[in-house]
C-alpha positions in Angstrom: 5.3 13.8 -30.2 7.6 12.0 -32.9 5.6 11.2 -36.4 6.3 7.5 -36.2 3.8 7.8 -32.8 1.6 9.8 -34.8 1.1 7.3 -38.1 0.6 4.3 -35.8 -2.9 4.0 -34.7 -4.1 3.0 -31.3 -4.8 -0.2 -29.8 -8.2 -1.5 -29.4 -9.4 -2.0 -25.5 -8.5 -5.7 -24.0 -11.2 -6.7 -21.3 -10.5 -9.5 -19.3 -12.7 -12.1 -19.6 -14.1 -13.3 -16.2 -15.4 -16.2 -16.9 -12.2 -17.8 -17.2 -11.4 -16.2 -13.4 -15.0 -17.9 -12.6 -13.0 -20.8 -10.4 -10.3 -18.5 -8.9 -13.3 -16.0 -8.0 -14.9 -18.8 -6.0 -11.9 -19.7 -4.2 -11.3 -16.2 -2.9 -15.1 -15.5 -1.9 -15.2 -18.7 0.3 -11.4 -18.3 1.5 -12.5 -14.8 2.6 -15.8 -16.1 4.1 -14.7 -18.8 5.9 -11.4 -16.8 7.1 -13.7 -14.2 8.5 -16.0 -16.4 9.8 -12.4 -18.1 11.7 -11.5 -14.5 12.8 -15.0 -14.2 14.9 -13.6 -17.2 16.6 -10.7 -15.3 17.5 -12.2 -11.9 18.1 -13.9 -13.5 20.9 -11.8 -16.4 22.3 -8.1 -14.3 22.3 -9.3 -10.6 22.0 -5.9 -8.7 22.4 -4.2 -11.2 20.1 -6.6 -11.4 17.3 -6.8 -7.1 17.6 -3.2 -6.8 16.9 -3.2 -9.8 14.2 -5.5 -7.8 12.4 -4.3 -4.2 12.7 -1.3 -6.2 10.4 -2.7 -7.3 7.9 -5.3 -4.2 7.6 -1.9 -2.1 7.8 0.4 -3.8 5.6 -2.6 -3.9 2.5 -3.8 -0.3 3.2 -0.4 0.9 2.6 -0.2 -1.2 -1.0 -3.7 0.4 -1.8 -3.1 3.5 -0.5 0.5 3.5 -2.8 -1.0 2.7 -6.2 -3.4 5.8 -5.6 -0.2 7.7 -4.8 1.3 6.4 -8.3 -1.8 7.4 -9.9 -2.2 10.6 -8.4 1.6 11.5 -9.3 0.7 10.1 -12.9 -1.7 12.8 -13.6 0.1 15.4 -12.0 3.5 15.1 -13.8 1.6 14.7 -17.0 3.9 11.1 -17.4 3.9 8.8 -20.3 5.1 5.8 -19.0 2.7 4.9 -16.7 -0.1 5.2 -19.0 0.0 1.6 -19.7 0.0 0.5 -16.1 -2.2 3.5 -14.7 -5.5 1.4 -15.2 -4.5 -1.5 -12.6 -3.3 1.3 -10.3 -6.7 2.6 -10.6 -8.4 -0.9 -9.9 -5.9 -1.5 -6.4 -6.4 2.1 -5.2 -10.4 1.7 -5.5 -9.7 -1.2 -3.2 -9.4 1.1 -0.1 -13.2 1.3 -0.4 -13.0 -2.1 1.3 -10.4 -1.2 3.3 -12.8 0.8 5.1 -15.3 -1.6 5.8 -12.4 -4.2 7.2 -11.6 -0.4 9.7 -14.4 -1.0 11.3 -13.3 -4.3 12.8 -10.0 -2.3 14.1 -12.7 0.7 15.6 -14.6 -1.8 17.5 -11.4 -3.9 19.4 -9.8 -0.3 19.9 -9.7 -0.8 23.3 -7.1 -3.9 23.1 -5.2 -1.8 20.6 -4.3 1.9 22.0 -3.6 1.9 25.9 -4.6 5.7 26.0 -8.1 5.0 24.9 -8.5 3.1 28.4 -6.5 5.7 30.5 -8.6 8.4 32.6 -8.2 12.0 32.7 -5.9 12.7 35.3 -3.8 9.3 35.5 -0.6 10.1 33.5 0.5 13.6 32.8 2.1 12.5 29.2 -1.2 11.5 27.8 -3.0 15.0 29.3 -0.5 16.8 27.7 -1.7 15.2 24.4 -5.4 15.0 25.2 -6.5 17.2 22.6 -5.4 15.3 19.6 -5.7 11.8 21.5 -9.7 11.4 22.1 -11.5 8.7 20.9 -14.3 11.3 18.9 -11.1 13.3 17.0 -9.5 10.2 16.6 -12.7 8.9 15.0 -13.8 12.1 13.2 -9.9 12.1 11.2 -10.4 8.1 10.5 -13.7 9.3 8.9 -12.0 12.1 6.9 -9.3 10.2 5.7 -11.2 7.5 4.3 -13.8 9.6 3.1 -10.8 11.6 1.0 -9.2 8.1 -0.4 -12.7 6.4 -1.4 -13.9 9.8 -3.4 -10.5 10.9 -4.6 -9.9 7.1 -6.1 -13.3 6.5 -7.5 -13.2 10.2 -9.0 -10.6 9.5 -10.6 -11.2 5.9 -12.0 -14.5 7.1 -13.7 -13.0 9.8 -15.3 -10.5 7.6 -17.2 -13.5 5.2 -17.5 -15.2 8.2 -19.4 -12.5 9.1 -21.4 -12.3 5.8 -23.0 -15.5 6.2 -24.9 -14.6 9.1 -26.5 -11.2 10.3 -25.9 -11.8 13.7 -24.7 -8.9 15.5 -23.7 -11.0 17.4 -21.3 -10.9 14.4 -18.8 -7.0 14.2 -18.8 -7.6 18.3 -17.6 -10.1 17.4 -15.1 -8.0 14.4 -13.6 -5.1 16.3 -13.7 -6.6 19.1 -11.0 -8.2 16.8 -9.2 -4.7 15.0 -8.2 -3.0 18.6 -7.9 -5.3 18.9 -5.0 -5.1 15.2 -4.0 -1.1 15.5 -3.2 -1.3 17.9 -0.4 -4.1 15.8 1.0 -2.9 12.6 0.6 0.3 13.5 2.2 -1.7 14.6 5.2 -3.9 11.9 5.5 -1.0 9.0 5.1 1.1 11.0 7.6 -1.7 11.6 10.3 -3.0 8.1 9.3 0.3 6.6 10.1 0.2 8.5 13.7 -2.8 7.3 14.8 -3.3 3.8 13.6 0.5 3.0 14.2 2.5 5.5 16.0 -0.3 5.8 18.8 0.0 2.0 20.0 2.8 3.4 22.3 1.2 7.2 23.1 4.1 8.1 25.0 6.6 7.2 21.6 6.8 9.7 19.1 9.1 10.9 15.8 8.8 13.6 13.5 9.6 11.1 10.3 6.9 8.6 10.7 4.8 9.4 8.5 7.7 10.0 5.7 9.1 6.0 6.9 5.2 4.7 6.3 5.1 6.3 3.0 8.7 5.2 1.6 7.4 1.7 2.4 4.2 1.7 0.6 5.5 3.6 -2.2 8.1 0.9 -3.0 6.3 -2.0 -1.9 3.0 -1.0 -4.3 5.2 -0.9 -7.5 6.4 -4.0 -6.4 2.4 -5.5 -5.8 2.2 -3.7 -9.3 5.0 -5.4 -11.1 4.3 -9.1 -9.5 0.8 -9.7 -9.1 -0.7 -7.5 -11.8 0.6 -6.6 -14.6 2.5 -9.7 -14.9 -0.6 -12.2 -13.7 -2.0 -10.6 -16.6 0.4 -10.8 -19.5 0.8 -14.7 -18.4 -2.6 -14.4 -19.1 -2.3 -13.2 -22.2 -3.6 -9.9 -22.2 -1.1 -6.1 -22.5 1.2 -8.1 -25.0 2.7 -5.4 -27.0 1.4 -2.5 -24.8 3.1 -3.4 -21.4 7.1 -3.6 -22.6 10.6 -4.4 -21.5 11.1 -0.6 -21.1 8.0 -0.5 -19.1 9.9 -2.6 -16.5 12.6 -1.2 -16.6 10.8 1.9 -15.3 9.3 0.1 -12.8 12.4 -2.0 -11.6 14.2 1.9 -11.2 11.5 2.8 -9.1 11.4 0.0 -7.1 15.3 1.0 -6.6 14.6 4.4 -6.0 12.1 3.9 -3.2 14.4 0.5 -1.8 17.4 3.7 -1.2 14.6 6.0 0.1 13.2 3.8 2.6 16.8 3.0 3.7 17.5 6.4 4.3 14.2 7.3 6.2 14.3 4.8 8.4 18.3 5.3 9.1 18.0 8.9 9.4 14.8 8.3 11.7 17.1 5.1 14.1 20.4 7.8 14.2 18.5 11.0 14.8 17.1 9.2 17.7 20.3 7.2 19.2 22.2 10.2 19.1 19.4 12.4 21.2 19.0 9.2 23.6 15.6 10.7 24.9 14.2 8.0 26.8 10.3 8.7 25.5 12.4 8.3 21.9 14.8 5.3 22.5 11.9 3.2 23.7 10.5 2.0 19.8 13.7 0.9 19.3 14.8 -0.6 22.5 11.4 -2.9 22.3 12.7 -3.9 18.9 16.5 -4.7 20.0 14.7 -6.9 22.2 15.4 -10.5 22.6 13.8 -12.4 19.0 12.7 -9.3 17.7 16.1 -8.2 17.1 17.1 -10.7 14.7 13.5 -10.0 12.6 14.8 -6.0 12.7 18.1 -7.3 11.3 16.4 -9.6 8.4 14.3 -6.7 7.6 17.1 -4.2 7.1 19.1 -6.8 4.9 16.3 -7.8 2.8 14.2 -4.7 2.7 17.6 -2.2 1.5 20.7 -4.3 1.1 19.7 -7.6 -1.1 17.3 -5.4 -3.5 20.0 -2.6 -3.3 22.8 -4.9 -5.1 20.6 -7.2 -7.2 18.4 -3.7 -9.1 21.7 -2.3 -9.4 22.1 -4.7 -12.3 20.1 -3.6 -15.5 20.0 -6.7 -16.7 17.7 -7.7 -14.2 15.0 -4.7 -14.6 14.7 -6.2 -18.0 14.2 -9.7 -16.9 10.1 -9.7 -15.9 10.4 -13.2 -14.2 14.2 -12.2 -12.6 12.8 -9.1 -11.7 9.0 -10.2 -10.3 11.1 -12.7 -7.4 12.8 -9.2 -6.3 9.2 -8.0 -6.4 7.3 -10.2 -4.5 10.6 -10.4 -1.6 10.2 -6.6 -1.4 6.2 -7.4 -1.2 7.4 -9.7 2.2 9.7 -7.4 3.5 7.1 -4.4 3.6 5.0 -7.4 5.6 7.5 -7.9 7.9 7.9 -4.1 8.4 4.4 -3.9 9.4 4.8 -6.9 11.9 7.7 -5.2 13.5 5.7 -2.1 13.6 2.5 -3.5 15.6 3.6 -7.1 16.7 6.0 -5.9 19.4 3.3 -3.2 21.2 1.8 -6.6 22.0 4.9 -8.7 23.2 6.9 -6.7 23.9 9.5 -9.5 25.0 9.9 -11.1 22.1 7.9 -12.4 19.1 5.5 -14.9 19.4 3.8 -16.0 16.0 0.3 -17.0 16.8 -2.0 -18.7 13.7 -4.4 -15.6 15.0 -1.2 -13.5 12.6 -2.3 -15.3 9.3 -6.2 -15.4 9.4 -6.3 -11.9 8.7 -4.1 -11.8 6.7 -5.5 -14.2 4.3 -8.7 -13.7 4.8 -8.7 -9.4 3.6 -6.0 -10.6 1.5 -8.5 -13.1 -0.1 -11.5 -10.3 0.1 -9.1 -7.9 -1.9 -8.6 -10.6 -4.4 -12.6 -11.4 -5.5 -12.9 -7.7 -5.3 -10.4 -7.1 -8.0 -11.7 -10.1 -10.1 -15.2 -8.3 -10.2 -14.5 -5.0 -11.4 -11.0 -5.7 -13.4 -13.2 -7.2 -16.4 -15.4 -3.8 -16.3 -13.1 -2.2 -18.3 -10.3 -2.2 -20.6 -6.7 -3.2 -19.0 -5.3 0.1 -20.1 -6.4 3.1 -20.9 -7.4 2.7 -24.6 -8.2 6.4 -25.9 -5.5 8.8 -23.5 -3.9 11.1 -26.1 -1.0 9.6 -24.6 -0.6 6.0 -25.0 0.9 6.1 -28.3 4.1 7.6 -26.7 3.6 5.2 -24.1 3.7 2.3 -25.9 6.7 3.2 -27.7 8.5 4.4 -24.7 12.3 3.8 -25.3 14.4 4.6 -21.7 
């Protein structure tokens, strides 16, 4: 720790004032309301559709949730500075997957529309036997269970110790949230991966690859730095709070993550597509065929242009990672393409001949988008914006790359 971060004292806590959110709040509570109340429609007048609609939008915001509590998670465990600024809004999102859960539900109960094997008998298709012991609707419900059960208390955990340790700055809590994340990595690693196998990879049982699970976490890695960047941390410096504590080095950082992770996903998903076409399995090749497919072939080649090649050249530039409104478009374009990615995933399990956008593809999405939204509004005013007494923020605040 350098003296000059030692003579300058600490900022006081910002809390957002949410009264002046009061109207926005509304908006999202009877968006939500009346989008779920539109998604009952379609639950019951196009089942199948509606079940696939909504396994995309719960998808694509899980993994933006379940990224930020990765990002917190490796926070605590590599004892960073950087992040300490930020670390409080990846707290709010990750506590988020507590509603997550609930919206689960809706994908447990039109289960039948989504996974084939759940409406396949013993004894009809030798593949499926052959995987019978880990495809079964009670283990299948008993790991959705565990998983969420791990995210909710390993989130929440981890919030309310920070919470704690602004009231008196005990160093004790950075200790205590540091072990708890050194047991959270192994777990969230399993949960994302196994996660990623049976809410995803399972639409087509007889599909399989050994890099799923890395592929679904590169995306939501990336893409929740990007929900970060865009739609937090900058929403609330327009709004006139982190001025002086969230920097241009701060997003910096941030923009070299979103780099990082833009290569990273590249590479996973490349490795996973050649590993594949040079085997030519048929049970492998099939993903990919579907995809190749007709409409959905020129959606694969948008994504791998605007997901890797057009954030590749333009974060290259550090110009631009220093430029918060130049660098929140890349942002929210990343934030589409990680949409996309979870369209191609589901969408084509469905029609499998090409796409075929249904308004049943945006009612979800906007209305657990919107029911995300008022949830953050109510508990982002509970508490400071950052982190005001970790022993750390000092060196955080003066973070020079």
């Amino acid at each position: 720790m350098s003296d000059r971060s030692q003579a300058l004292p600490a900022p006081e806590g910002e809390y957002v004032e949410t009264s002046r959110f009061g109207g926005l709040s509304i908006l999202c509570a009877a968006v939500a309301v009346a989008g779920l109340a539109i998604g009952l429609v379609g639950a019951i007048v196009q089942p199948a559709q509606f079940a696939f609609s909504f396994l995309f939008a719960f998808a694509f915001y899980f993994t933006l949730c379940a990224g930020c509590f990765f990002w917190t998670i490796v926070h605590h465990a590599t004892d960073a500075e950087w992040s300490v600024v930020v670390r409080r809004q990846l707290e709010n999102i990750a506590s988020l997957l507590a509603v997550l859960a609930l919206f689960f539900i809706t994908v447990l109960v039109l289960r039948h529309h989504l996974y084939e094997w759940m409406n396949i008998p013993p004894g009809r298709d030798e593949v499926l036997d052959a995987k019978r012991a880990y495809l079964n609707w009670h283990f299948f419900l008993g790991r959705a269970i565990f998983f969420f059960a791990f995210f909710i208390i390993a989130s929440q955990l981890l919030r309310r110790l920070s919470i704690r340790q602004d009231k008196d700055g005990n160093p004790r809590f950075t200790i205590l949230m540091r072990k708890v994340s050194f047991i959270s990595l192994p777990l969230f690693a399993l949960c994302l991966t196994f996660g990623a196998c049976d809410w995803l990879m399972s639409l087509n049982y007889k599909w399989f690859s050994t890099m799923w699970g890395v592929y679904i976490f590169a995306g939501a890695a990336g893409s929740s730095m990007s929900l970060l960047l865009v739609l937090v941390i900058t929403a609330l410096r327009k709004a006139g709070y982190l001025e002086g504590v969230v920097t241009l080095e701060h997003y910096h950082i941030m923009g070299k993550w979103m780099l990082a992770f833009s290569v990273f996903w590249a590479y996973i998903g490349f490795s996973q597509y050649m590993l594949i076409w040079y085997a030519n399995m048929p049970e492998e090749t099939q993903y990919f065929l579907a995809r190749n497919t007709e409409s959905w072939w020129w959606l694969s080649l948008l994504l791998v242009i605007g997901r890797f090649f057009g954030p590749f050249a333009i974060l290259l530039l550090q110009g631009i990672k220093k430029r918060p409104e130049q660098l929140c478009m890349v942002a929210a374009w990343i934030l589409c393409m990680q949409m996309l990615d979870m369209y191609i995933i589901i969408l084509p399990a469905l029609h499998g001949t090409g796409v075929h956008v249904s308004i049943w593809d945006f009612v979800p999405l906007i209305s657990i988008g919107a029911t995300l939204a008022f949830a953050y509004l109510r508990i982002v005013g509970q508490t400071s914006v950052f982190p005001v007494r970790d022993p750390r923020l000092i060196e955080s605040i003066n973070l020079k790359n």
